[in-house]
C-alpha positions in Angstrom: 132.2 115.5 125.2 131.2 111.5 124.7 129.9 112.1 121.4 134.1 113.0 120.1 134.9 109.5 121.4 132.7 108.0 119.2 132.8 106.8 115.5 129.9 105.5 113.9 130.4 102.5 111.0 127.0 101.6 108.9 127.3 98.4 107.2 126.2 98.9 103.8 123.9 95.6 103.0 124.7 93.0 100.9 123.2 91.2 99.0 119.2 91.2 99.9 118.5 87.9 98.5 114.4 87.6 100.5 114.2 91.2 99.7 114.4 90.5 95.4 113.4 92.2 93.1 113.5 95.2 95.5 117.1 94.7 95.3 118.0 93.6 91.7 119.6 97.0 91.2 120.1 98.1 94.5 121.3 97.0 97.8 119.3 96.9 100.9 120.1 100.0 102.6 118.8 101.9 98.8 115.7 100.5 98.9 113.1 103.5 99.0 110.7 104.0 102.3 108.0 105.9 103.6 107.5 107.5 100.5 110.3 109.6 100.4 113.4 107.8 102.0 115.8 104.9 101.7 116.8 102.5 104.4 119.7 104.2 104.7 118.6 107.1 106.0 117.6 105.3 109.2 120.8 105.0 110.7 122.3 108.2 109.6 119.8 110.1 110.7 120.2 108.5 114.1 123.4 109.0 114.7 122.9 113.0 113.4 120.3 113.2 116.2 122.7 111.3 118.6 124.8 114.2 118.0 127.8 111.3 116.0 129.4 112.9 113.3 132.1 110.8 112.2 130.4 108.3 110.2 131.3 105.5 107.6 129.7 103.2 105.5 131.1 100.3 104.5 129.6 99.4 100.6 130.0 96.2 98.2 127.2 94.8 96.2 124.9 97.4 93.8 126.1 100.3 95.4 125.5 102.5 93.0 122.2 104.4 93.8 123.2 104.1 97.3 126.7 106.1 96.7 124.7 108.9 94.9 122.1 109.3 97.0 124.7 109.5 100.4 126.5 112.2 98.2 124.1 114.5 97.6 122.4 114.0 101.0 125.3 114.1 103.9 127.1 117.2 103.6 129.1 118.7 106.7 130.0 122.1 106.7 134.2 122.9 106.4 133.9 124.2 109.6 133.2 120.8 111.4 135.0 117.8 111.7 132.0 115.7 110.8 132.0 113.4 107.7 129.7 110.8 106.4 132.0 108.5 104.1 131.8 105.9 101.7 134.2 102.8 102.3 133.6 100.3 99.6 135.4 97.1 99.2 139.0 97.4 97.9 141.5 95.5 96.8 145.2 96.4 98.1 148.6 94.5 98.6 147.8 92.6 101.4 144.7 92.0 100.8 142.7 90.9 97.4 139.6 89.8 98.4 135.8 91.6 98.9 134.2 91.7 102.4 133.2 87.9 103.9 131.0 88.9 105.9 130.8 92.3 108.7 133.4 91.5 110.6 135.6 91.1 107.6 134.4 94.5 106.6 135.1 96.2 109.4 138.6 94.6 110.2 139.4 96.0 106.1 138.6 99.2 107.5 140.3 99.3 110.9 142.6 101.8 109.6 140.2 104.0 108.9 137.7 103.5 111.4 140.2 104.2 114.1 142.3 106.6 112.5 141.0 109.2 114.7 141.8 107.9 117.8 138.5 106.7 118.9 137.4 105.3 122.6 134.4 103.2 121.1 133.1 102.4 118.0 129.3 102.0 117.4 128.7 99.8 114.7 125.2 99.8 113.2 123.0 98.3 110.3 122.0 99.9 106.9 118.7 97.6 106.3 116.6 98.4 110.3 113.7 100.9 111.1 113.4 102.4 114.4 114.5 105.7 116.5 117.0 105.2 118.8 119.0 108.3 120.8 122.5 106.1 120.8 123.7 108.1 123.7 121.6 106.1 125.8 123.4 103.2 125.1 126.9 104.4 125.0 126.2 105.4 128.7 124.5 102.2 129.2 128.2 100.6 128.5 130.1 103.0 130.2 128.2 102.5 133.2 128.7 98.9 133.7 132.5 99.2 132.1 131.6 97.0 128.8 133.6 95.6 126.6 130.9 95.0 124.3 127.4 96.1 124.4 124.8 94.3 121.7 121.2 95.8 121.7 118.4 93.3 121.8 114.7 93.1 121.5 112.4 90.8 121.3 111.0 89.0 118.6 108.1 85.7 118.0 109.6 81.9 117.8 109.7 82.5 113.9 111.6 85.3 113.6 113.9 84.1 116.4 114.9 81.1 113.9 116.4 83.6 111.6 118.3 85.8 114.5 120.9 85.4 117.0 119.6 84.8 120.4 121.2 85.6 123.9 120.8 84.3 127.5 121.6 87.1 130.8 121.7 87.4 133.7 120.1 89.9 136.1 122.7 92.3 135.1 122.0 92.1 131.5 125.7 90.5 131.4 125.2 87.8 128.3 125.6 84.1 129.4 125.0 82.4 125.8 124.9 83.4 122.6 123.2 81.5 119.6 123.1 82.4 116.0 119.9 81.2 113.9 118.8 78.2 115.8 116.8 75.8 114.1 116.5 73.2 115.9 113.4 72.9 118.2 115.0 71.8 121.1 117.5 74.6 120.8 115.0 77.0 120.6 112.9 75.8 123.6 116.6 76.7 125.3 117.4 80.1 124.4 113.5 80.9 125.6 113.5 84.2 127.8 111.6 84.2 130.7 108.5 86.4 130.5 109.2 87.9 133.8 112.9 88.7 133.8 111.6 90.5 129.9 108.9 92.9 132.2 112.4 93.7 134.5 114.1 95.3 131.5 111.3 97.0 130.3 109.9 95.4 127.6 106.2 95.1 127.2 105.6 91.1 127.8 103.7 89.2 124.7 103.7 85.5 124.9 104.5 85.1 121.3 107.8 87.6 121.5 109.7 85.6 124.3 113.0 85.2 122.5 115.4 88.1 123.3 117.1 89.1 119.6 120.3 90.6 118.7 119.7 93.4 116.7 122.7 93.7 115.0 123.9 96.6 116.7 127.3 96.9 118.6 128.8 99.0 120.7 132.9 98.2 121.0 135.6 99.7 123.0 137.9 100.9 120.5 141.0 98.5 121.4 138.6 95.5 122.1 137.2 95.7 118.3 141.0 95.7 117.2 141.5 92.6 119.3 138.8 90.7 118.7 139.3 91.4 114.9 143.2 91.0 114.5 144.7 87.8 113.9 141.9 85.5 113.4 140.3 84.7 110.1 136.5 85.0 111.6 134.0 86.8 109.1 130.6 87.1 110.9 129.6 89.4 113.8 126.8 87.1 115.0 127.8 83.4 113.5 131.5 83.7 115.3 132.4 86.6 116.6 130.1 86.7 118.8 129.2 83.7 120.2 132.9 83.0 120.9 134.3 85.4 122.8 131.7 85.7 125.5 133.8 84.4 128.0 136.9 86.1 127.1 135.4 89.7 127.3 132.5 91.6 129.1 129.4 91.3 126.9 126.3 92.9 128.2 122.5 93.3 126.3 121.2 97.0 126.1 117.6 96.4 126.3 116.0 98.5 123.1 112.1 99.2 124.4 111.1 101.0 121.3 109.9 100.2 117.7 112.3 97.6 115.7 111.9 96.1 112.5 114.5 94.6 110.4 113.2 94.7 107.4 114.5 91.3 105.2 111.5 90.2 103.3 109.0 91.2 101.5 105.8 90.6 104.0 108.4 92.8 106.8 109.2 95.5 104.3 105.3 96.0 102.6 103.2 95.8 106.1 105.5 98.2 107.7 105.0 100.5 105.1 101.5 100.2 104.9 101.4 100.7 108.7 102.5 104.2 108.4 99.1 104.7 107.1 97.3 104.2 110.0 96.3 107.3 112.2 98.9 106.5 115.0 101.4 103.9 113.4 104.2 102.4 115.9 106.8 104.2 114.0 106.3 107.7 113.5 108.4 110.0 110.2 106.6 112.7 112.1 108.7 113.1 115.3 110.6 117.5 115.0 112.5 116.2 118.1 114.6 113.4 115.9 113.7 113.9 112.3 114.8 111.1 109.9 116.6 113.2 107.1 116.8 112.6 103.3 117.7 114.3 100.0 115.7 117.2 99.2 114.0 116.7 95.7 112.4 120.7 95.4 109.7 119.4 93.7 106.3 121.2 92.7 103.2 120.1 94.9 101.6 116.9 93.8 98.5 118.1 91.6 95.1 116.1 92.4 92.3 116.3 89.8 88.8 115.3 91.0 90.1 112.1 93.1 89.2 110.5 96.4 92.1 109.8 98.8 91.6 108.0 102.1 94.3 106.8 104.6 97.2 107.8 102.0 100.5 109.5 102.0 101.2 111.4 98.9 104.9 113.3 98.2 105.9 115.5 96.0 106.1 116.5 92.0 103.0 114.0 91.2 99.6 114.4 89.1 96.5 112.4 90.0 93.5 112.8 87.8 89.6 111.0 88.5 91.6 108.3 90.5 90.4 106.7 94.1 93.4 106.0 96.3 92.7 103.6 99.2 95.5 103.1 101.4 98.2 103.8 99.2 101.6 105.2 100.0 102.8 107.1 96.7 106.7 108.5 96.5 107.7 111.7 94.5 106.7 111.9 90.8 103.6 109.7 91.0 101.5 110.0 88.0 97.5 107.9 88.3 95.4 108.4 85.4 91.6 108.8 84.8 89.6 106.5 86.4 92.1 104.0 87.5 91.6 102.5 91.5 94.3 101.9 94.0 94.0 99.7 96.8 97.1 99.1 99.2 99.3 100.2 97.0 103.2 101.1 98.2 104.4 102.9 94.8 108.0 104.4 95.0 107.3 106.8 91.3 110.1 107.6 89.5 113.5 109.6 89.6 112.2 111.7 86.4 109.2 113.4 84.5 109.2 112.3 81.0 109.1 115.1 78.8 106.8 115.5 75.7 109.0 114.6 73.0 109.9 111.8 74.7 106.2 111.1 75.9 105.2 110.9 71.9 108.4 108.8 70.7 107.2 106.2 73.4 103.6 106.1 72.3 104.6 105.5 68.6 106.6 102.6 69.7 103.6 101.3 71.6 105.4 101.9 75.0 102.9 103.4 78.3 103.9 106.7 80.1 105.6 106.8 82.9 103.0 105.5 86.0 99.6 104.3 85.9 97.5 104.3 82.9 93.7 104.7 82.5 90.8 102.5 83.5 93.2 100.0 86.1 92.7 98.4 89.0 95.5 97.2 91.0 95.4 96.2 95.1 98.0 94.7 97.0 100.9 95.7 95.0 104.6 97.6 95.0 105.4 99.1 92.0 109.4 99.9 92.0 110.8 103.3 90.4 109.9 103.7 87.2 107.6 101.4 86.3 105.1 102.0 83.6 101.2 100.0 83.5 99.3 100.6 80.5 95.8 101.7 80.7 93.0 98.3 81.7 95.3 96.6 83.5 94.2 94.6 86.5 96.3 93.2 89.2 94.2 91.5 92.1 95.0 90.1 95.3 97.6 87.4 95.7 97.5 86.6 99.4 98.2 83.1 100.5 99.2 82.3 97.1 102.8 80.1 96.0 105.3 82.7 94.4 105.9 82.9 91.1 107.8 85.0 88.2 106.2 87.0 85.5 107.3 88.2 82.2 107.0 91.8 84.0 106.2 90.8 87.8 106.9 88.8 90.4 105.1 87.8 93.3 106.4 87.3 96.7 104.7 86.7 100.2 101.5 87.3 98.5 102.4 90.6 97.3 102.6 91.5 93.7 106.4 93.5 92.5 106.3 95.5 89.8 109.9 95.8 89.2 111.9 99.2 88.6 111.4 100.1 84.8 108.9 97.5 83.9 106.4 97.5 81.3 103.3 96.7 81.9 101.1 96.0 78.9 97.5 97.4 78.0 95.5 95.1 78.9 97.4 92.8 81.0 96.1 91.0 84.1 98.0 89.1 87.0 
């Protein structure tokens, strides 16, 4: 069986720098989704419905939330040799330093990745949305006897400046291979035809004409350890890459469906707003390859006298004489009378104050949990946590410089309330 020849490594983010504050606690791959989920979810679930079992995930920076919510989540019965494990950066005697870069991070885990005896070795991103069956392309390889296989889709002339970029030919066999290109000229270059774009199946948009390495590999097991042993290279895409196209045979595996990497903050808040819309391009709502997450066994969300239109609403919540407009509210979402709600993405809290501490708070001035009375806010994500006072406005911020509040921050013309911030009574932004 192909799957058993396959080992799956998930790199586990680092930093997140364009995605701040989002990811002032967190890494990339913890940041919460669709209501419900984390970016990490994505990949695993993938590879679950791929039928992969043998997965790690290589973790560094803020790892924290992300280690406890992969350890109460993936489970594998004793009676399987599945496993879902955490790799974080160590130190050992030949080695004292943190990951580089992802191909530093997976050459400090060679010894685990191929431990058992692999054929290939799918290596995959913790911070992407999209479906993929990975079958698809593991046969894709096989079939034209790879060395290395990179997925690509296309992406517009800005994005492209921020992504690696790859010539082919009619085989799909890559010819050149360019990471971040800023330079005009050098974009003009690395310019996919429109027509060779139709013959592999994508959908041809004259703004997406630059074909976009997605960050996801497929390796033969003994080229991985050869291309990563005795050279000092840190960087799939910057090195890796790029320089060992003529030494082994690369080839593009054309990815037709939905893809967004999800580094900023415009990326990360539209795409979640899209899931709003009656039939968005990515779907949570597909039984024949469910995205999977931790169970929460959480109450219903109560709703008291409140209009709702174009929302998502989870679990374990209480909304009270509120109006909801295009909002996507997480688990443990509390709105209070009369407040409004506008394009709202807010991720609730991992806990339900209880009264006594509900009362201790209020004699030290300090809101509840969620939103207070009387608000208005539009255009906004409000982190985990996060408690706004009753009158509080927030308005729109589109097309507007960033900038850094005492309890705010505003980036890409979207307003952050960050994780566990106060908002005052009162306050506007």
């Amino acid at each position: 069986m192909l799957q058993k020849k396959i080992v799956a490594v998930i790199m586990g983010g680092g930093q997140g720098v364009r995605l701040f504050p989002l990811t002032k606690d967190r890494c990339k791959p913890a940041v919460p989704i669709g209501g419900r989920y984390r970016l990490i979810d994505i990949p695993i679930s993938n590879s679950i419905n791929s039928g992969l079992k043998k997965i790690n995930i290589l973790t560094q920076f803020n790892t924290s939330s992300l280690h406890r919510h992969i350890e109460r989540t993936y489970r594998f019965d004793n009676f399987s040799d599945g496993f879902c494990t955490i790799r974080s950066a160590e130190q050992t005697t030949e080695n004292t330093n943190w990951y580089q870069g992802t191909a530093d991070a997976v050459r400090q885990n060679l010894r685990y990745i191929l431990a058992f005896d692999p054929e290939y070795v799918l290596i995959l991103s913790g911070d992407q949305l999209y479906r993929m069956n990975y079958m698809d392309l593991a046969e894709f390889h096989i079939e034209r006897k790879a060395d290395v296989t990179i997925c690509v889709n296309p992406v517009a002339r800005d994005r492209a400046k921020h992504m690696g970029l790859l010539h082919v030919d009619d085989n799909l066999k890559i010819k050149d291979f360019v990471e971040k290109p800023k330079e005009d000229e050098l974009l003009d270059k690395m310019k996919t035809d429109p027509e060779m774009l139709a013959r592999f199946g994508f959908t041809v948009n004259e703004d997406r004409n630059y074909m976009a390495n997605m960050g996801i590999y497929f390796f033969n097991a003994d080229v991985l350890k050869r291309i990563l042993l005795g050279n000092s290279m840190v960087d799939f895409g910057r090195e890796v890459m790029p320089s060992n196209i003529e030494h082994f045979k690369m080839f593009a595996f054309p990815f037709t469906g939905f893809w967004e990497d999800l580094g900023t903050i415009d990326a990360f808040y539209k795409v979640n707003m899209s899931l709003l819309d009656r039939n968005p391009e990515f779907n949570f709502f597909d039984p024949s390859a469910p995205i999977y997450t931790r169970p929460r066994f959480l109450p219903p969300t109560k709703i008291m006298q409140c209009t709702i239109d174009h929302s998502l609403v989870s679990e374990g919540g209480f909304l009270e004489q509120c109006v909801i407009h295009r909002c996507l509210l997480s688990d443990r979402c509390v709105i209070r009378n009369n407040s409004v709600l506008r394009d709202v993405f807010m991720m609730g809290a991992d806990f339900m104050e209880g009264k006594n501490e509900r009362e201790e708070n209020r004699r030290k001035d300090i809101p509840d949990i969620g939103v207070g009375q009387d608000c208005l806010i539009e255009r906004v994500i409000i982190d985990k946590g996060a408690r706004i006072g009753s009158g509080v406005r927030i308005r729109r911020h589109e097309n507007e410089p960033d900038r850094d509040g005492e309890f705010y921050y505003i980036r890409d013309g979207i307003t952050i309330i960050p994780r566990r911030a106060i908002v005052p009574s009162g306050s506007e932004i």
